[in-house]
C-alpha positions as CSV (number, residue, x, y, z in Angstrom):
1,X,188.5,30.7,156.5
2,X,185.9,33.2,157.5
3,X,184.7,33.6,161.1
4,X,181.8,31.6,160.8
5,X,183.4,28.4,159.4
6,X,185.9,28.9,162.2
7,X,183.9,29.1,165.5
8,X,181.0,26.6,164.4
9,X,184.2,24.2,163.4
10,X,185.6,24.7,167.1
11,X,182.3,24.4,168.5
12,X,181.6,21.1,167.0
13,X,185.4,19.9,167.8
14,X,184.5,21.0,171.3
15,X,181.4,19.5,172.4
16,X,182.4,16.1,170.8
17,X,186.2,16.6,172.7
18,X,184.1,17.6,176.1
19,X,181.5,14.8,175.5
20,X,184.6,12.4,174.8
21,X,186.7,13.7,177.4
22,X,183.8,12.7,180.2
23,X,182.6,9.7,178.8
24,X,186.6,9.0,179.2
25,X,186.3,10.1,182.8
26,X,184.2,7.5,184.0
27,X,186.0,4.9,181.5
28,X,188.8,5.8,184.0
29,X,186.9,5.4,187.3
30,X,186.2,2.4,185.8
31,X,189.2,1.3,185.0
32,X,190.8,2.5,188.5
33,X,188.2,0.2,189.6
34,X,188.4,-3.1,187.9
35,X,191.9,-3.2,186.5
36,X,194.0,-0.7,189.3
37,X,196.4,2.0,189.4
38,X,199.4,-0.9,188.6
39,X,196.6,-1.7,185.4
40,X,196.5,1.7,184.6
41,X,200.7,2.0,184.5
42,X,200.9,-0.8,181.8
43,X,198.3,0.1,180.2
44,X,199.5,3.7,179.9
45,X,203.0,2.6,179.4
46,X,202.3,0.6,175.8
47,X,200.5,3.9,174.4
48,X,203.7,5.9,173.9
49,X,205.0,3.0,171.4
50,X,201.8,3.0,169.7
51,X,202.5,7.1,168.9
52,X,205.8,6.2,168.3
53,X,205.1,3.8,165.3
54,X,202.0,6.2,164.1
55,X,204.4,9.0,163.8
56,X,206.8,7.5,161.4
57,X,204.1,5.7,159.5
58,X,201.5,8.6,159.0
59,X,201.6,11.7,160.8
60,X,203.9,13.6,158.1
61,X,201.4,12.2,155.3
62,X,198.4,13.2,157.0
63,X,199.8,16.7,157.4
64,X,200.5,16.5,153.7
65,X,197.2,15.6,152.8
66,X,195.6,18.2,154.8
67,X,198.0,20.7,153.2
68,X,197.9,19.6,149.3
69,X,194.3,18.7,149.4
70,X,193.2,22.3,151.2
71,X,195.5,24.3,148.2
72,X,193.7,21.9,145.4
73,X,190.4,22.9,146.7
74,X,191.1,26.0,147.0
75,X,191.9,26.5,143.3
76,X,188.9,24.3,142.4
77,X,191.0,21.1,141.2
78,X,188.8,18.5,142.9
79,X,189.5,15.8,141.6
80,X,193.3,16.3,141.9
81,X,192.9,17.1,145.5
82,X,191.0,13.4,146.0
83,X,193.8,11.8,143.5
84,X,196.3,13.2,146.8
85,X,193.8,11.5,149.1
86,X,194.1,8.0,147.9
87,X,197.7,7.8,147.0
88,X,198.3,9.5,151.1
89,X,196.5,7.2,152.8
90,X,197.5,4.2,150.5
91,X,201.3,4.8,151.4
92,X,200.4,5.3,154.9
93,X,198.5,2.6,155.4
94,X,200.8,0.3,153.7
95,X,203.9,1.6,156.4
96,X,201.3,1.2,158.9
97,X,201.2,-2.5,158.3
98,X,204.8,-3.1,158.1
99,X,205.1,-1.1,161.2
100,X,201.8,-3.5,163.2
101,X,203.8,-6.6,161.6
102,X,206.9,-5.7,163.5
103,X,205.4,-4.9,166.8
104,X,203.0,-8.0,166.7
105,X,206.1,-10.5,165.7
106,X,208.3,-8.8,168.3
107,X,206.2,-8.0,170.9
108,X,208.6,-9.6,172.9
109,X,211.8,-7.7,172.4
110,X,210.1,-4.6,172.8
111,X,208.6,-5.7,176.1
112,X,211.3,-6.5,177.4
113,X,214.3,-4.7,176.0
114,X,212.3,-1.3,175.3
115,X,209.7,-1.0,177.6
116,X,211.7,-3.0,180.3
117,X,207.9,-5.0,181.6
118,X,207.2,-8.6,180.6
119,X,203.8,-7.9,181.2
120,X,203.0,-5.5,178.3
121,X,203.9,-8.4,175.7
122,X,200.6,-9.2,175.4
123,X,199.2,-6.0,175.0
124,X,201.8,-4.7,172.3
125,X,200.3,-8.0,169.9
126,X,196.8,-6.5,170.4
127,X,197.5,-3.2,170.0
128,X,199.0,-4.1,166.6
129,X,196.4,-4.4,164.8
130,X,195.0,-1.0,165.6
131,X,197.7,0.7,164.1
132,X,197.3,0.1,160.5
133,X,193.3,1.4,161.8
134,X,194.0,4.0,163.5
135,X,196.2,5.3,159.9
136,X,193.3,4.6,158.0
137,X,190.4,6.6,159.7
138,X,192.9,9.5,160.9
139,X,193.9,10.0,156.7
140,X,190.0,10.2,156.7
141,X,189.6,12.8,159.6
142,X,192.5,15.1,157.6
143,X,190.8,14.9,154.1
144,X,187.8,16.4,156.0
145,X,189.5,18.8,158.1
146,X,191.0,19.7,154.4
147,X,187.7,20.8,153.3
148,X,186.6,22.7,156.4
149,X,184.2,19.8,157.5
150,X,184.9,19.8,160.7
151,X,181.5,17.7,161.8
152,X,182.4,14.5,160.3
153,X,185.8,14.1,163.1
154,X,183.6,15.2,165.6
155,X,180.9,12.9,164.9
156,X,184.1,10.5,164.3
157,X,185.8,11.4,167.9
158,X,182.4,10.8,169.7
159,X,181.2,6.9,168.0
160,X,185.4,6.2,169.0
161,X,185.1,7.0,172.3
162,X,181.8,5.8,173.1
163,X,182.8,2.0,171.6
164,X,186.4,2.2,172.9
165,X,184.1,2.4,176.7
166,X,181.3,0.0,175.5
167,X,183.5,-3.0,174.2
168,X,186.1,-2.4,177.6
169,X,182.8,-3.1,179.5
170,X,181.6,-5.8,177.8
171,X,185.1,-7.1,177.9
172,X,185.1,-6.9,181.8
173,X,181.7,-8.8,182.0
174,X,182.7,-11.6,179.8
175,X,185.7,-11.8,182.1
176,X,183.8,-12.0,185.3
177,X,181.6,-14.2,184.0
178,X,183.8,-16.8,183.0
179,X,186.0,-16.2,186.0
180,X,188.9,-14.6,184.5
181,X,191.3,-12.1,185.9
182,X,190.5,-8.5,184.7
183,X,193.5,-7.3,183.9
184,X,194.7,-4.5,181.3
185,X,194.0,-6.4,178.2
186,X,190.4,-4.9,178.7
187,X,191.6,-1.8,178.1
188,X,194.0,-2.2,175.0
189,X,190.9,-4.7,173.5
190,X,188.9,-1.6,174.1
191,X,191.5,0.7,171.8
192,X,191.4,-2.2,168.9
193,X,187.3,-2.2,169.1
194,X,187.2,1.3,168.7
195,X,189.4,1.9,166.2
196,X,187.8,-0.7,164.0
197,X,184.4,0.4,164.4
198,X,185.6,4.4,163.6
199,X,187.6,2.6,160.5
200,X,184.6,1.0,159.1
201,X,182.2,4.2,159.6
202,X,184.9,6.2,158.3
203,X,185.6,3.9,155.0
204,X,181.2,3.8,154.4
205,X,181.0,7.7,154.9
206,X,183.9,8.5,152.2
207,X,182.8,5.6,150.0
208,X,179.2,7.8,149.5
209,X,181.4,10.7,148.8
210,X,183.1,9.3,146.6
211,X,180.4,7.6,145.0
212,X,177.9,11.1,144.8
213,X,180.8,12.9,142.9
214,X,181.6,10.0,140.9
215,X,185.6,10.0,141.4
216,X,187.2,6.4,140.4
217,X,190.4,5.4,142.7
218,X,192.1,3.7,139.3
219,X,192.2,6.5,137.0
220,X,194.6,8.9,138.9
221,X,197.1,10.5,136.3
222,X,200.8,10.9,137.0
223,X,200.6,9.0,140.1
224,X,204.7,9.1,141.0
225,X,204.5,12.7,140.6
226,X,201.7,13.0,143.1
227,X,203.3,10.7,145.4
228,X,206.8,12.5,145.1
229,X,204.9,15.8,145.9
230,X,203.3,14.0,149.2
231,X,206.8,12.8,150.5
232,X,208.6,15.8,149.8
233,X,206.1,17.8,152.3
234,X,206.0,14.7,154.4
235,X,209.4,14.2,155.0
236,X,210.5,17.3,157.4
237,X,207.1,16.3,159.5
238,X,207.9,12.9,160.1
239,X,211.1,13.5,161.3
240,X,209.8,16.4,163.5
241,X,207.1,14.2,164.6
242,X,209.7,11.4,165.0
243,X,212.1,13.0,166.9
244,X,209.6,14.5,169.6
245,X,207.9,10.6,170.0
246,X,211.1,9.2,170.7
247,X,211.9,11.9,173.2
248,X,208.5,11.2,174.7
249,X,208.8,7.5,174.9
250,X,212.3,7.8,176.5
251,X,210.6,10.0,179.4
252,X,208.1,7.5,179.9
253,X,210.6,4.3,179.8
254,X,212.5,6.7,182.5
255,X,210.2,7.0,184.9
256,X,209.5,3.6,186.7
257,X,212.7,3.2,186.6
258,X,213.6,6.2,188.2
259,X,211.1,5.9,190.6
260,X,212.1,2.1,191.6
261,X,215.6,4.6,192.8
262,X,213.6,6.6,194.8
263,X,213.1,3.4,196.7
264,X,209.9,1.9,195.7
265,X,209.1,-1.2,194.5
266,X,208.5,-2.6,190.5
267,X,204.5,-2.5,191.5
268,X,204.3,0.6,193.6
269,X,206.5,2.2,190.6
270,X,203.5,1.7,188.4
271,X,201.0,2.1,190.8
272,X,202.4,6.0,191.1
273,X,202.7,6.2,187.3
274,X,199.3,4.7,186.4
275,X,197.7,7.4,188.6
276,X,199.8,9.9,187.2
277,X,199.3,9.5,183.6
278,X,195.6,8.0,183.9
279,X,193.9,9.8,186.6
280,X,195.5,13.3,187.5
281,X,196.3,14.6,184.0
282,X,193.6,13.6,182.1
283,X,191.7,15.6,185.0
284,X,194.0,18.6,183.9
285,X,193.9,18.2,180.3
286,X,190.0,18.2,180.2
287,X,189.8,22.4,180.1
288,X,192.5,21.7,176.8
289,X,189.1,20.1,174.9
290,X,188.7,23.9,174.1
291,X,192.1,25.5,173.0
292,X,192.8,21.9,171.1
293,X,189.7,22.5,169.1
294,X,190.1,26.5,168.3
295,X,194.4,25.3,167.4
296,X,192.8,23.0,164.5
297,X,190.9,25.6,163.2
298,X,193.3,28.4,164.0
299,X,196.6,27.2,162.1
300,X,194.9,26.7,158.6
301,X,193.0,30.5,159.8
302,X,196.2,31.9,160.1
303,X,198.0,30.3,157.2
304,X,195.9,31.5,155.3
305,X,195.8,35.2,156.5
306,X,199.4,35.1,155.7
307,X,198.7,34.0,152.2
308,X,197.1,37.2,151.8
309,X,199.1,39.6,153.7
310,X,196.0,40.1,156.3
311,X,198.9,41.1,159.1
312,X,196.8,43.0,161.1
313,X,194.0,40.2,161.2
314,X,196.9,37.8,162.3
315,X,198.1,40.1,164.9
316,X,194.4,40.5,166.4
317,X,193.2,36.8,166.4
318,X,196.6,36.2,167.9
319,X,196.2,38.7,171.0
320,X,192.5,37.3,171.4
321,X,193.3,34.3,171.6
322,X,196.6,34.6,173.9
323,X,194.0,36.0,176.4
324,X,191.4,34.0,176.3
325,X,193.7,31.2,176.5
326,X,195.5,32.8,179.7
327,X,192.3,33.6,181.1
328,X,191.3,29.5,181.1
329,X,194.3,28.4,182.6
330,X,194.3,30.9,185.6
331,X,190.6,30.3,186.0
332,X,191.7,26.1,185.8
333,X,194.6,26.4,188.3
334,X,192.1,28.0,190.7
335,X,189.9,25.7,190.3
336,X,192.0,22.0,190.4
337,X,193.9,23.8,193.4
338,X,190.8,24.6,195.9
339,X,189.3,21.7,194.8
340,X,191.8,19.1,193.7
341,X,191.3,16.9,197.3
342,X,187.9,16.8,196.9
343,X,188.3,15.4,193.0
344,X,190.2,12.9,193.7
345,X,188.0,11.7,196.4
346,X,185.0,12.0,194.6
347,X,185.9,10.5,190.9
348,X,189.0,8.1,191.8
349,X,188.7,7.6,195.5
350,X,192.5,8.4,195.7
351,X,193.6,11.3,197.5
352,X,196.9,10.6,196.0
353,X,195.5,11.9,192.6
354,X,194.2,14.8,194.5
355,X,197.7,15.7,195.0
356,X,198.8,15.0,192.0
357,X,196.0,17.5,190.7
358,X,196.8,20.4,193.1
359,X,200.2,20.4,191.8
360,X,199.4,19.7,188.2
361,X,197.1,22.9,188.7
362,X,199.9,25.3,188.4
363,X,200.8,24.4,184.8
364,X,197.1,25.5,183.1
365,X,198.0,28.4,181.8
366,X,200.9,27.9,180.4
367,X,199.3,24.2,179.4
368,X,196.7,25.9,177.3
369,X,198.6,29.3,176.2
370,X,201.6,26.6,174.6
371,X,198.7,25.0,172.6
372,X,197.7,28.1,171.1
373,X,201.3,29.4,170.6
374,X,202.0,26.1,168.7
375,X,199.6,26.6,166.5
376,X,200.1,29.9,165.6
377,X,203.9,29.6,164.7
378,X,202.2,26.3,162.7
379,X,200.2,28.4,160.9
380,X,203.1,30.9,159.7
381,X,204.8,28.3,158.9
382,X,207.5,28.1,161.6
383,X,207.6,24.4,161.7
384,X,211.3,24.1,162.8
385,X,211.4,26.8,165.1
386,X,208.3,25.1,167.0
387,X,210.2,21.7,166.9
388,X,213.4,23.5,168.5
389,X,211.6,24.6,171.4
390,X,209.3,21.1,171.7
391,X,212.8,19.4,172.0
392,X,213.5,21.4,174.5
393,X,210.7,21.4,176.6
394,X,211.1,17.5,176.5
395,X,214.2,17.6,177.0
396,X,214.3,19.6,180.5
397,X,211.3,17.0,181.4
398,X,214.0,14.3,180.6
399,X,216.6,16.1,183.1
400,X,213.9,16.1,185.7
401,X,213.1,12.6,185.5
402,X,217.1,11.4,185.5
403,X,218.2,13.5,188.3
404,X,215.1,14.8,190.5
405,X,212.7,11.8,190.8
406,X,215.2,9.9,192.5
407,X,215.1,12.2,195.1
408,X,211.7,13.8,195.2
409,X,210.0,11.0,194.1
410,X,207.2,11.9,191.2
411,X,206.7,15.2,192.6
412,X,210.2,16.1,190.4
413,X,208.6,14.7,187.7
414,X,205.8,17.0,188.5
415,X,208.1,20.3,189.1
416,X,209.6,19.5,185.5
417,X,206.7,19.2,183.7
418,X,205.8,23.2,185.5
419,X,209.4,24.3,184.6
420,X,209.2,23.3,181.0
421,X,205.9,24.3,180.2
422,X,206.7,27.4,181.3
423,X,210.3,27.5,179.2
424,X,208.2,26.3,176.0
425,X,205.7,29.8,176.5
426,X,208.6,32.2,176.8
427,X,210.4,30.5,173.8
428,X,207.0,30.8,171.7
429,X,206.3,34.2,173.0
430,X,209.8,35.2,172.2
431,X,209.6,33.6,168.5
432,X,206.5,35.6,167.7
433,X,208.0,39.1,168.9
434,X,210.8,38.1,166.8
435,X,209.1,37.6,163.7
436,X,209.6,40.5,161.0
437,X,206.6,42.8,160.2
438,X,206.1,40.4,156.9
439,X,205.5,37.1,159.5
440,X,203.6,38.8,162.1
441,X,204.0,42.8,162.6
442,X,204.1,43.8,166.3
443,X,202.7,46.8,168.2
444,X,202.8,48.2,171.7
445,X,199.4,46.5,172.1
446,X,201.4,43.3,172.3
């Protein structure tokens, strides 16, 4: 990938991440508004089931599409590399149904038994039907990422956005114009919207593609072989992928709970936790916009360096982008910390999320170097090591959540998040100055 195709790819994934990320902003003053912080909490507590059920449907499969179609391309086989395409996102699109037929016919059990909150019944039969849309038009965004096109996903992750907050609105003013309680379902109806509409957009562009270079979905030769090749690279990602969900939707089960020990009630529990989760950390992951867009340029970058024994290239791009990642987080923690009151009085009107800010401040840089760090051990192909440390990042959140919130309330939560992003940086840091001179040759310079 040469530099060119590299920074104009992160500077489209970045202005359509920052434009997303603020339109999201004010889709969350909005929603602090109409539905509440106790809104918020079960609106935020459904998501993690929805990840859950996209990570064993699709998430291996789209990283084996993004991997088998980039190598076909790359050795000029394109219609081989499209044959991959369709088989992929057939398979996972076909889980992804089983998977939204499940949740929608027992909404109920996983209400109540998983997610321990009567209320989000509702929402888990709604949010359903996204999933098997969601599979579709992210399979999409992979066999374009495959090809270096990194404009179509941003053009993708803008139209999402900007319908998810249009149809939530128009939601809220059919509600208040026929008298009905606002509650979350405007929220989870505005998820379902926009994953439609980015489905259908999606599904017209690639049909013209397809269409211009005249490829024909029924004539793919040796189709089992294809599909064996795109479960065999699946496979290990799925179960990384599924492991880490399941960690993460433990952690956020835990947490009203443990917070109803601290001695708060059910509503106040999900009051704190909506705030949390929608107000205070989006706040903190909006600087990410920038190292998220550079990682999904940088792993296929650095994978293919490796390929062809560029070390030195590896090792420079690596120390680059170490410090400029280092340097945005220390500028960030400045910034949320002087200033964290004043944001939460000014966007959310809640000087608890200005706390919540100022304490989330200190975890920037080590937020946004572990983003980096990821995908550089992604791209030289250090999949398991990565997972290792993810688990155990999530893992020391977990402890925190059991045994400190019921004492410190969701300031432990807060203190565990610090501690394990900063465990997760030293374990990354100390995998890439393990790596043989082969993987990723070291110098005094590091």
């Amino acid at each position: 990938m040469s530099k060119k195709t590299f920074f104009r790819g992160t500077f489209l994934l970045t202005c359509a991440g920052l434009l997303s990320r603020i339109m999201g902003f004010f889709y969350r003053i909005f929603l602090s508004h109409t539905i509440g912080a106790e809104g918020i909490g079960l609106f935020q507590l459904v998501l993690p089931l929805q990840t859950l059920l996209l990570a064993i449907t699709s998430s291996g499969i789209q990283t084996a599409l993004s991997r088998l179609i980039a190598a076909h391309f790359a050795t000029g086989e394109h219609k081989k590399a499209r044959d991959f395409f369709c088989l992929g996102t057939l398979l996972a699109f076909l889980f992804s149904c089983v998977a939204s037929s499940l949740l929608f016919l027992k909404a109920d059990f996983f209400a109540v038994q998983i997610l321990r909150e009567v209320r989000t019944e509702e929402l888990l039969r709604i949010l359903a039907f996204s999933l098997p849309l969601a599979v579709l038009h992210s399979c999409i965004n992979s066999y374009y990422f495959a090809r270096k096109k990194a404009a179509f996903p941003s053009g993708m992750q803008f139209v999402e956005q900007l319908v998810r907050v249009g149809s939530s609105f128009l939601l809220y003013l059919i509600c208040v114009s026929n008298n009905l309680p606002v509650t979350a379902m405007i929220a989870v109806g505005g998820t379902l919207a926009s994953e439609l509409a980015a489905s259908i957009l999606s599904l017209l562009v690639l049909s013209l593609h397809f269409r211009s270079c005249s490829h024909r979905i029924f004539q793919i030769t040796k189709p089992f072989s294809d599909l064996h090749e795109i479960l065999r690279t699946a496979f290990p990602v799925t179960v990384n992928r599924l492991l880490l969900s399941v960690l993460a939707a433990i952690e956020v089960v835990l947490i009203p709970q443990r917070l109803q020990m601290y001695g708060v009630s059910s509503s106040e529990a999900l009051s704190i936790y909506g705030i949390f989760t929608g107000l205070a950390l989006p706040c903190i992951l909006f600087p990410a916009t920038i190292t998220n867009s550079a990682s999904v340029m940088l792993m296929p970058s650095v994978a293919e360096m490796q390929a062809l024994g560029y070390q030195k290239r590896i090792h420079y791009i690596t120390v680059q982008t170490l410090r400029a990642s280092l340097l945005l987080g220390c500028i960030c923690t400045l910034i949320f910390y002087c200033a964290g009151a004043f944001i939460g009085d000014l966007l959310f009107q809640s000087p608890t999320a200005g706390a919540y800010i100022q304490t989330l401040s200190f975890i920037c840089p080590f937020l946004y170097l572990n983003t980096t760090l990821t995908s550089i051990l992604h791209g030289l192909g250090q999949t398991g090591r990565s997972l290792v440390h993810s688990t155990a990042g999530i893992l020391t959140r977990i402890l925190f959540v059991v045994f400190a919130i019921p004492v410190y309330g969701i300031r432990g939560y807060l203190y565990g998040i610090l501690f394990s992003e900063i465990l997760l940086s030293g374990l990354h840091i100390y995998a890439l100055l393990m790596q043989n001179s082969k993987a990723f040759p070291i110098d005094k310079k590091f």
